[in-house]
BASEDREN-614051 format. One record per atom (N, C-alpha, C): atom name; y, x negated, z negated. Coordinates in steps of 0.02 Angstrom, whole numbers, padded with zeros to 5 digits. Each point is the difference from the previous one (the first is absolute). Layout:
BEGIN
<rec a="CA" yy="Y" xx="X" zz="Z"/>
...
***
This chain:
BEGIN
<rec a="N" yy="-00059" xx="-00041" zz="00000"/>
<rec a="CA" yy="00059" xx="00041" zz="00000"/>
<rec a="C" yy="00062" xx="-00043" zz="00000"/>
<rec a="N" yy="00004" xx="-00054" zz="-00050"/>
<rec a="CA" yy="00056" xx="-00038" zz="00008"/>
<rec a="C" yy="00052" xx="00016" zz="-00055"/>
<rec a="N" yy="00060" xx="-00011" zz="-00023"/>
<rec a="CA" yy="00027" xx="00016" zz="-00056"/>
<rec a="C" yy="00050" xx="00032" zz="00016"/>
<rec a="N" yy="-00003" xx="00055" zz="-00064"/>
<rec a="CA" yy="00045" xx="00056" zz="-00006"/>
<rec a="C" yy="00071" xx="00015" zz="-00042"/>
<rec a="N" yy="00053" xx="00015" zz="00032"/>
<rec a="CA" yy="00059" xx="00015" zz="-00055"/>
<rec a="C" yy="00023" xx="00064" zz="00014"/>
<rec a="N" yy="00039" xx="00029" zz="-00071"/>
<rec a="CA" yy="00013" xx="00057" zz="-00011"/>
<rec a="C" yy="00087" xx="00012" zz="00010"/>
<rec a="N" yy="00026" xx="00035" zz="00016"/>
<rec a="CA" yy="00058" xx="00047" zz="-00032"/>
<rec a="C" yy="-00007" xx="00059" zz="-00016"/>
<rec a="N" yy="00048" xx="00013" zz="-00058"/>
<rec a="CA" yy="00005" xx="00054" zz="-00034"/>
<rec a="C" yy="00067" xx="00055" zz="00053"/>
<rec a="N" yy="-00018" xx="00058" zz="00000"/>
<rec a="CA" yy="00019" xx="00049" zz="00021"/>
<rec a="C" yy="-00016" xx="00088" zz="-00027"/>
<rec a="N" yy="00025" xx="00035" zz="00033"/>
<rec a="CA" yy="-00015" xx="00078" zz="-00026"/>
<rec a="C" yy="00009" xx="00041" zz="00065"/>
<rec a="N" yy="-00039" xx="00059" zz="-00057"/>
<rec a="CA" yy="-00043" xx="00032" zz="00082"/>
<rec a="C" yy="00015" xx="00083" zz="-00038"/>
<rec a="N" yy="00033" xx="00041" zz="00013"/>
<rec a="CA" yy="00011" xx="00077" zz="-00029"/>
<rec a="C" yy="00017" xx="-00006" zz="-00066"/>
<rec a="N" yy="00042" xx="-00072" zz="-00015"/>
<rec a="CA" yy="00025" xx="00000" zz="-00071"/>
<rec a="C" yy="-00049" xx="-00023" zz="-00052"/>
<rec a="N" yy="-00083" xx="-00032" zz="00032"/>
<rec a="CA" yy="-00052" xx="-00037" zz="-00043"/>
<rec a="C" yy="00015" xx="-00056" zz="00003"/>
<rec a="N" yy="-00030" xx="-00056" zz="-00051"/>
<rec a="CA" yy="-00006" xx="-00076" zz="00018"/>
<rec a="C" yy="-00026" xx="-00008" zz="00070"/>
<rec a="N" yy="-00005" xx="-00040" zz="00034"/>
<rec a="CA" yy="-00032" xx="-00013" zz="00052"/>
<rec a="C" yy="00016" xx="-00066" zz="00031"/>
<rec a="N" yy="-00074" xx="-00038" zz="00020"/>
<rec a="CA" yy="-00010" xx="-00087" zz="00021"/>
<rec a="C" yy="00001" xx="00009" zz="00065"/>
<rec a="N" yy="00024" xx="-00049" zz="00053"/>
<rec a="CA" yy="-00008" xx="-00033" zz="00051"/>
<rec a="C" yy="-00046" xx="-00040" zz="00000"/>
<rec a="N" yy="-00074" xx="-00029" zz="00052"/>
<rec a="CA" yy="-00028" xx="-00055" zz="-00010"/>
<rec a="C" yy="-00007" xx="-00010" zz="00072"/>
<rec a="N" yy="00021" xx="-00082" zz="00004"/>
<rec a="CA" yy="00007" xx="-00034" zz="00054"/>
<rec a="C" yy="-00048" xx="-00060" zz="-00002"/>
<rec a="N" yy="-00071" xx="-00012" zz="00049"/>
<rec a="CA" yy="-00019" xx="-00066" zz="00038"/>
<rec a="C" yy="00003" xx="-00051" zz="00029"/>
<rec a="N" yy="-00009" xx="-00040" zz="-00003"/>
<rec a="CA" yy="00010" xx="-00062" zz="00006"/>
<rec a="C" yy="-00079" xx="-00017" zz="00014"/>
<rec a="N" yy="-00012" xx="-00007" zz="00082"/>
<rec a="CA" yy="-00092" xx="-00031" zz="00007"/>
<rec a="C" yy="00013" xx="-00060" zz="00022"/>
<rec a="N" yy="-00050" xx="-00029" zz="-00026"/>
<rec a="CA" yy="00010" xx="-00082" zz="00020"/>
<rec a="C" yy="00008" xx="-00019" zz="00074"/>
<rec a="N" yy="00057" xx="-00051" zz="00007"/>
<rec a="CA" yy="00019" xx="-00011" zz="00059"/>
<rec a="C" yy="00065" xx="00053" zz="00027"/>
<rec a="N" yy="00023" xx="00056" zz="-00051"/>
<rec a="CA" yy="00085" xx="00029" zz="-00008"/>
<rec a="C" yy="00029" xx="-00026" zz="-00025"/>
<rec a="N" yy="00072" xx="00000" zz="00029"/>
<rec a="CA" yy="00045" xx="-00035" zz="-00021"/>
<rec a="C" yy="00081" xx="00068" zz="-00049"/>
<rec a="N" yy="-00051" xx="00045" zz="00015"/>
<rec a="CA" yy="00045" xx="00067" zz="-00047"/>
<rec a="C" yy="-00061" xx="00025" zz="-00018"/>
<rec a="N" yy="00029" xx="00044" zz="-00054"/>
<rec a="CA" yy="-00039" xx="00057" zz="-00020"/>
<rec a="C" yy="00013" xx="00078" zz="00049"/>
<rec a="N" yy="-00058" xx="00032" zz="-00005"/>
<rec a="CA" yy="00020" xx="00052" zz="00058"/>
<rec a="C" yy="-00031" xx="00064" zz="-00040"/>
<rec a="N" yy="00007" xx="00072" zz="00005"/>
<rec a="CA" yy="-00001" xx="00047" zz="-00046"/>
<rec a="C" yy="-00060" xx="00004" zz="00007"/>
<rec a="N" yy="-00016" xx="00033" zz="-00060"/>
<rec a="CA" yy="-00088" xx="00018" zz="-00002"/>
<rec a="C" yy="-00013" xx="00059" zz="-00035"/>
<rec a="N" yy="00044" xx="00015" zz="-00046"/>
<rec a="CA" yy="-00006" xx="00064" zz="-00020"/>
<rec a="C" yy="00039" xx="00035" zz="-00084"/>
<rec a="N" yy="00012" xx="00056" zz="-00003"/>
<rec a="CA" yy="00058" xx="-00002" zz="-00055"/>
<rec a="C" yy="-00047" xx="00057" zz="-00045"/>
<rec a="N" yy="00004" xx="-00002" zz="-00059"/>
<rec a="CA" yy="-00013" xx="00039" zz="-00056"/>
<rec a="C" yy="00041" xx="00040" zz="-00041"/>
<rec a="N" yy="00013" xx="00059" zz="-00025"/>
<rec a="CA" yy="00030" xx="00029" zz="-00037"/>
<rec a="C" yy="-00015" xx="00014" zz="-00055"/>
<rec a="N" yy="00031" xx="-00007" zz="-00055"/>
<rec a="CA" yy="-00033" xx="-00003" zz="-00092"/>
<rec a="C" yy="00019" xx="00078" zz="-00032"/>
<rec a="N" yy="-00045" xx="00010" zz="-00009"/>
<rec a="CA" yy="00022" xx="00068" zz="-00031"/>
<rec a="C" yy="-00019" xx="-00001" zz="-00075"/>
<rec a="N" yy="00063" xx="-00016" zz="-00031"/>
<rec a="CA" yy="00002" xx="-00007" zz="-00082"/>
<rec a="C" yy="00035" xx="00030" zz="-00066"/>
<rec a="N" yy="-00040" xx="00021" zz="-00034"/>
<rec a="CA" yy="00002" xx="00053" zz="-00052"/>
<rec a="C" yy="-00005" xx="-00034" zz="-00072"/>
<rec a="N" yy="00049" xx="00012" zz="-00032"/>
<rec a="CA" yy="00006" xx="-00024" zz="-00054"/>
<rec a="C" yy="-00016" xx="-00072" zz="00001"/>
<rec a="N" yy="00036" xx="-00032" zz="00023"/>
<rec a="CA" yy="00006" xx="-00078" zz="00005"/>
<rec a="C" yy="-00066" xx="-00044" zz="00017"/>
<rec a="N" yy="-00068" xx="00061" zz="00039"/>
<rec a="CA" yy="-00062" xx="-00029" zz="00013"/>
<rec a="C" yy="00012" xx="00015" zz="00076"/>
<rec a="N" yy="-00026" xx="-00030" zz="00053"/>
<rec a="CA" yy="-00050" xx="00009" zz="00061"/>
<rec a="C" yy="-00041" xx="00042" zz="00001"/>
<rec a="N" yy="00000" xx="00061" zz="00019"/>
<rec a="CA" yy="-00047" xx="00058" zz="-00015"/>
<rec a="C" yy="-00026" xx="00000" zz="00075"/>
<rec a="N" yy="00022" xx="-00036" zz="00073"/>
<rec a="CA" yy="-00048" xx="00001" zz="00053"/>
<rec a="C" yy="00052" xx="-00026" zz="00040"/>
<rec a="N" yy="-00029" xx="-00034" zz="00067"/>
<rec a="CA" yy="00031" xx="-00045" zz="00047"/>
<rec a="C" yy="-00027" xx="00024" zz="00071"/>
<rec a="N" yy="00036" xx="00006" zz="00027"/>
<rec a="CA" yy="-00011" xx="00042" zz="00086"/>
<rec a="C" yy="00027" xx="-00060" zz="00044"/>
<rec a="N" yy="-00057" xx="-00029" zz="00023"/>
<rec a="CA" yy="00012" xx="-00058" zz="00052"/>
<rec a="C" yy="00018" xx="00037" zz="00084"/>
<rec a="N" yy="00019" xx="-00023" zz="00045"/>
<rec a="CA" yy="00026" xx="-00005" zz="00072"/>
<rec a="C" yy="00007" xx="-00068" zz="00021"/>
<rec a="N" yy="-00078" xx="00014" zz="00030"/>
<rec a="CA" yy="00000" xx="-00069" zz="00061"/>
<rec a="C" yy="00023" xx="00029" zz="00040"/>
<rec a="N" yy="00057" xx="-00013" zz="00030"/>
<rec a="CA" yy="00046" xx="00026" zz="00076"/>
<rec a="C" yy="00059" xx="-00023" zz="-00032"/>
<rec a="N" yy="00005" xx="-00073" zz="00052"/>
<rec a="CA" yy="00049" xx="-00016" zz="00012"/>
<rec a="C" yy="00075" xx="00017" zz="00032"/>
<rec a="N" yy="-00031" xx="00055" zz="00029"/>
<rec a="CA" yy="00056" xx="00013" zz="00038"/>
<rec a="C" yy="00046" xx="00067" zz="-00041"/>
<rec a="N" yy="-00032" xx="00005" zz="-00046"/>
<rec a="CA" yy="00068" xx="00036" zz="-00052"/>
<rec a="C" yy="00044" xx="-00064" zz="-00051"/>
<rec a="N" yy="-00009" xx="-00061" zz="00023"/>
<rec a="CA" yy="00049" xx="-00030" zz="-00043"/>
<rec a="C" yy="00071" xx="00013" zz="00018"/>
<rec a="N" yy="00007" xx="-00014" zz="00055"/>
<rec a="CA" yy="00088" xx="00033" zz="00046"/>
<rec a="C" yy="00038" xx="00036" zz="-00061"/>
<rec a="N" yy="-00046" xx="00057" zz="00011"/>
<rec a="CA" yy="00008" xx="00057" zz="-00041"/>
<rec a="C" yy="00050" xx="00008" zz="-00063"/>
<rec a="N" yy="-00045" xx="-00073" zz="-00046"/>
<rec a="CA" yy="00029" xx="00003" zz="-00051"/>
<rec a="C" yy="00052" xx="-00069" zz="-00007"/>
<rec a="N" yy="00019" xx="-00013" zz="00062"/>
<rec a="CA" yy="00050" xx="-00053" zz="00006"/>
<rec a="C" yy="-00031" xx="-00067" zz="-00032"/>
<rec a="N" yy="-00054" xx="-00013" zz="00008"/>
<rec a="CA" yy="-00045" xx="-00053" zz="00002"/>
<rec a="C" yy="00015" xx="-00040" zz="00063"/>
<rec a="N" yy="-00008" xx="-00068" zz="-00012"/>
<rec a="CA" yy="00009" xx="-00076" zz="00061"/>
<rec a="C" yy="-00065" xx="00010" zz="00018"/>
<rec a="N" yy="00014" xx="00004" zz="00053"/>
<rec a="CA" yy="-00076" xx="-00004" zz="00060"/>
<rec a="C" yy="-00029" xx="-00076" zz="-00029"/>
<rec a="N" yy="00031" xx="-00043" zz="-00035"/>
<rec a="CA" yy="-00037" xx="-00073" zz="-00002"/>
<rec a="C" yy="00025" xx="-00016" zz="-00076"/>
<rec a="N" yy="-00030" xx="-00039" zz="-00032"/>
<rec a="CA" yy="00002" xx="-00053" zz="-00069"/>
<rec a="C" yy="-00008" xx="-00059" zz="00039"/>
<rec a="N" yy="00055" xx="-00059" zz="-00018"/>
<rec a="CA" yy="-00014" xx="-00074" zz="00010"/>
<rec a="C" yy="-00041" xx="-00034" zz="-00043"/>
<rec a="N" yy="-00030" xx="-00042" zz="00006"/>
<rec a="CA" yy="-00058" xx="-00037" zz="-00052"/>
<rec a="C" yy="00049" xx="-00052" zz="-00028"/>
<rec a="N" yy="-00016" xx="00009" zz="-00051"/>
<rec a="CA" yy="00038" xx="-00051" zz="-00052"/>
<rec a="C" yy="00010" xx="-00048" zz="-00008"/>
***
């Protein structure tokens, strides 16, 4: 898979992560898929992943992460 970084974002007013790839031999990270936290009383009560990249736009997400 290769290594992964996050940003934090929100999605209908929930927490919600960005996660971006990096496969060996990239020179950016490129979207892979975003999660939304749905949390109740200061716990994680369930997480709704979306592999589809192509709603990052959406949430004014960079089509790319530079590697560090």
């Amino acid at each position: 898979m290769g290594r992964l970084r996050g940003l934090p974002t929100a999605a209908d007013g929930q927490l919600a992560a960005a996660g971006y790839a990096r496969r060996p031999g990239d020179v950016e990270y490129h979207p892979y898929a975003g999660s939304v936290l749905d949390v109740q009383d200061g716990r994680v009560q369930e997480i709704v992943a979306f592999h589809d990249p192509a709603l990052f736009p959406a949430f004014g997400l960079p089509a790319t992460l530079p590697a560090r």
